[in-house]
C-alpha positions in Angstrom: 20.0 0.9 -26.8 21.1 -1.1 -29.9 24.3 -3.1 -28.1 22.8 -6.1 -26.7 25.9 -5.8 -23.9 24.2 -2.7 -22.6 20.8 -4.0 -22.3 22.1 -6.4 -20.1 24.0 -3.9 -17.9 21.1 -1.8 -17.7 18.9 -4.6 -16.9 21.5 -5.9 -13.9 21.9 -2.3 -12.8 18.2 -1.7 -12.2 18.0 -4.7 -10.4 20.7 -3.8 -8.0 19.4 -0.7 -7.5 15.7 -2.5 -7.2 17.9 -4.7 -4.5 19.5 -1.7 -2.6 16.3 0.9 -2.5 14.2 -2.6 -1.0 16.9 -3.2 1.8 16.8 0.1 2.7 13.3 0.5 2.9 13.6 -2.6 5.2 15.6 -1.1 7.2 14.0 1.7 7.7 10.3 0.3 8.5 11.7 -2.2 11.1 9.0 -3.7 12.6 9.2 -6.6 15.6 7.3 -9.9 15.6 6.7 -9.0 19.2 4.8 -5.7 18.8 2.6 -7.3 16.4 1.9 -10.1 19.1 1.2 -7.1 21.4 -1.5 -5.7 19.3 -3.3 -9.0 18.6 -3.7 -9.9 22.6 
């Protein structure tokens, strides 16, 4: 990429994807405070 514009799209537009592919992962390994409090005692 030459165009200094599209170096900063591509820049914002992997971090929004960085920011959406995190949440989901989030999401998706949902984990309590609880159960960990269960496993300690």
């Amino acid at each position: 990429m030459r165009n200094f514009s599209s170096q900063i799209t591509m820049t914002a537009i992997k971090a929004m994807l960085y920011n959406l592919l995190f949440t989901v992962r989030r999401l998706s390994n949902y984990e309590t405070i609880g159960g960990l409090f269960n496993d300690a005692v």
